[in-house]
C-alpha positions, 0 to 999 in steps of 0.5 A: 507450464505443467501438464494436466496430470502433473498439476492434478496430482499437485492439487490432489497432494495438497487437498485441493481436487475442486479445483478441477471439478469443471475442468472437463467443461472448459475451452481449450484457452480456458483450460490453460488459464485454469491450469496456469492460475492454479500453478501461480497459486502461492503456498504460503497462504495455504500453509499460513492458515494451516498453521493458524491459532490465536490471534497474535497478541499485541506486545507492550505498547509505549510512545514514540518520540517523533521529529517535530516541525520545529525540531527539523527545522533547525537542521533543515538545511542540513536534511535538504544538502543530503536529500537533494545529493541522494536523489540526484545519485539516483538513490530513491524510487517512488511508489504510487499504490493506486489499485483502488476504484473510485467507487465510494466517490460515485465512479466506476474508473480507477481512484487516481482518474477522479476529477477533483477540478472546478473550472478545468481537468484536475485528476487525483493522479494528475495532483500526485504527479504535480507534487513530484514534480515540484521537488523535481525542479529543486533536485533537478533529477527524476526519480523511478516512479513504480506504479501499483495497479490491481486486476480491477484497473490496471488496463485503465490506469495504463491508458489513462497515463499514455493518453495524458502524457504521464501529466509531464513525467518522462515515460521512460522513468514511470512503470506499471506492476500490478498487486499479486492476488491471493486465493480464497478458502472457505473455512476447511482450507478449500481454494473457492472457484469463482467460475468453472475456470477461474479460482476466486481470489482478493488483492493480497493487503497493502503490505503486498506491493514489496513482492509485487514489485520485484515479482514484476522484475523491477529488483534488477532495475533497481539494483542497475540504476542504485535505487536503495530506498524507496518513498511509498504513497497511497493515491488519495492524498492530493497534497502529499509532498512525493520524493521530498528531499528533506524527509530522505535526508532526515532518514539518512542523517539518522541512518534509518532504516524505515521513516513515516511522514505523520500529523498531529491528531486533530482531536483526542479520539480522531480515527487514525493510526498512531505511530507507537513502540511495540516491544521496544520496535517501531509500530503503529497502533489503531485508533480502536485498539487505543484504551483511555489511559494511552489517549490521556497520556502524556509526555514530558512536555505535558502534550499527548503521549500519543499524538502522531497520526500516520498518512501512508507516506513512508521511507523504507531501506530497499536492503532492509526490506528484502531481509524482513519480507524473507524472514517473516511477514505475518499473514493476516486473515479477513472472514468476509462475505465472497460470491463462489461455484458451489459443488453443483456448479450454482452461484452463490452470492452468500449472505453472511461471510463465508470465505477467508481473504489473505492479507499483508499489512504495510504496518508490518513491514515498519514494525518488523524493522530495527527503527523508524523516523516519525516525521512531522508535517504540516497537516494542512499542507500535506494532508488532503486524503479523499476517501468520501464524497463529501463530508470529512476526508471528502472531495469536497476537503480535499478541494478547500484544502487545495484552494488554501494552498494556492492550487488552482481548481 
């Protein structure tokens, strides 16, 4: 770790003297964490809104064709040969992003602890690690399952998978990271303190979790054991199909670098992302950003144009990846409202945004890639997101969903 007058004259440099406004106020332990948060401090934020103008503009938008349900399952056999051979050579890693809470659903334990069970202890986590399982039993082989966490939840995270076993997953095969945090300035580029001692920071976007993993030092694990794609999920989908065969062995087949299970729309104006082209590249584009010619679009089948909506459930090549995220990521901005130490060391839970939060968007990550396989599944077998308590995307969905599937509640 640096000293005081080497870290004071790196702030001072960098026009960031505040951060050591309190300094003299501190224990001893505080001191160190102060100084080692302000060493962890990653510049490229800083510099990223430095360098800011206009809002990036979208380029041209046009359809994708995606791998319909009928259409693979033709080849399915095929896809499934190849799939089950990749996996059993121990070429595929799962990645769970789970650094939410559970406070939308009325809990204050992290999301993945949730109890969606009726009559016994069914957890979200607990589903997700049910789902694995069943394609374990057909490829016979365990894949690394990389778990994010975030500073909220991971000491619970952590003991709540001891304390069930890792629902029957080998221990040894399942890994805990948590997601990087990013600083948060006020509109001159400032870095806010949360406290004397501590910086004020926010969870660095869902596009964080490739660099939060290998920053954890799980690149070498990968490199050692082949792992050379990686299936990336987001912890409320409770029937989501996790490290499925078919769906890698379609992306092999086709030699893609990136594939995104998606669903058709259930309706016209649906609130879901859009798998699209952009400038002739894979993309996803917003339900918001969507116009009324693109919605009434449509291909030559005469069905909607635009009519594959994404799940967060993707496939991307680990090589292809490590030569985006060090070529280019876009950082992206947020104005929200952020409590902070003014000046006079009183806190202030502000009113109206005061504060810029940095993000990565997982939706970069696909579009800075040469392709993408849009892979078509079954929306009432795979998609049973919880979001609400009740209502759509609820708990109370989810449970029917699971109920129609046969799973026991």
């Amino acid at each position: 770790m640096k000293t005081y007058e080497e870290v004071k004259k790196e702030i001072a440099d960098a026009g960031q003297e505040q951060l050591l406004r309190w300094y003299g106020d501190l224990t001893e332990e505080e001191k160190a964490s102060l100084l080692g948060q302000i060493e962890s401090i990653d510049t490229t934020y800083l510099s990223a809104f430095a360098a800011r103008g206009e809002e990036t503009k979208r380029g041209v938008i046009s359809p994708i064709r995606a791998m319909s349900i009928e259409e693979r399952s033709k080849r399915e056999d095929i896809f499934r040969e190849k799939g089950v051979k990749a996996i059993r050579e121990g070429r595929l890693g799962l990645v769970l992003l789970a650094g939410g809470m559970g406070t939308r659903l009325g809990s204050k334990d992290p999301k993945g602890m949730y109890d969606i069970g009726k009559t016994r202890h069914v957890y979200i986590f607990q589903r997700l690690i049910e789902n694995i399982l069943k394609n374990i039993h057909t490829t016979g082989a365990f894949s690394h399952l990389f778990i994010m966490t975030s500073e909220k939840n991971d000491i619970a995270t952590r003991a709540f998978f001891k304390e069930n076993g890792c629902f029957g997953y080998p221990a040894d095969y399942v890994h805990f990271f948590r997601q990087e945090m990013a600083p948060v300035v006020d509109p001159d580029g400032e870095i806010l303190l949360a406290d004397k001692g501590v910086l004020a920071t926010s969870p660095n976007g869902n596009g964080g979790w490739f660099t939060s993993l290998l920053k954890a030092g799980y690149g070498d694990l990968m490199e050692k054991e082949g792992i050379d794609y990686l299936n990336v999920f987001a912890v409320d989908n409770v029937l989501q199909n996790i490290g499925d065969p078919v769906f890698f062995g379609a992306v092999l087949d086709g030699g893609y670098p990136c594939g995104s299970k998606v669903v058709r729309k259930n309706s016209r104006d649906e609130k879901v992302g859009v798998m699209c082209l952009e400038d002739g590249r894979p993309s996803v584009i917003e339900y918001f950003e969507m116009t009324d010619a693109m919605l009434d679009e449509k291909n030559e089948a005469g069905l909607p144009a635009y009519a594959f909506g994404v799940i967060l459930n993707y496939l991307f090549s680990v090589p292809a990846l490590k030569k985006v995220m060090d070529e280019k990521m876009q950082v992206h901005f947020a104005n929200k409202k952020v409590a902070y130490l003014d000046e006079k060391g009183t806190h202030v839970e502000p009113a109206e945004p005061n504060a810029w939060k940095f993000e990565y968007f997982i939706l970069d990550q696909v579009h800075e890639l040469t392709s993408c396989l849009p892979y078509e599944v079954e929306r009432g077998k795979e998609f049973a997101p919880i979001k609400n308590l009740t209502g759509t995307d609820s708990v109370e969905s989810a449970r029917a969903l699971c109920e129609e599937n046969g799973i026991e509640l």
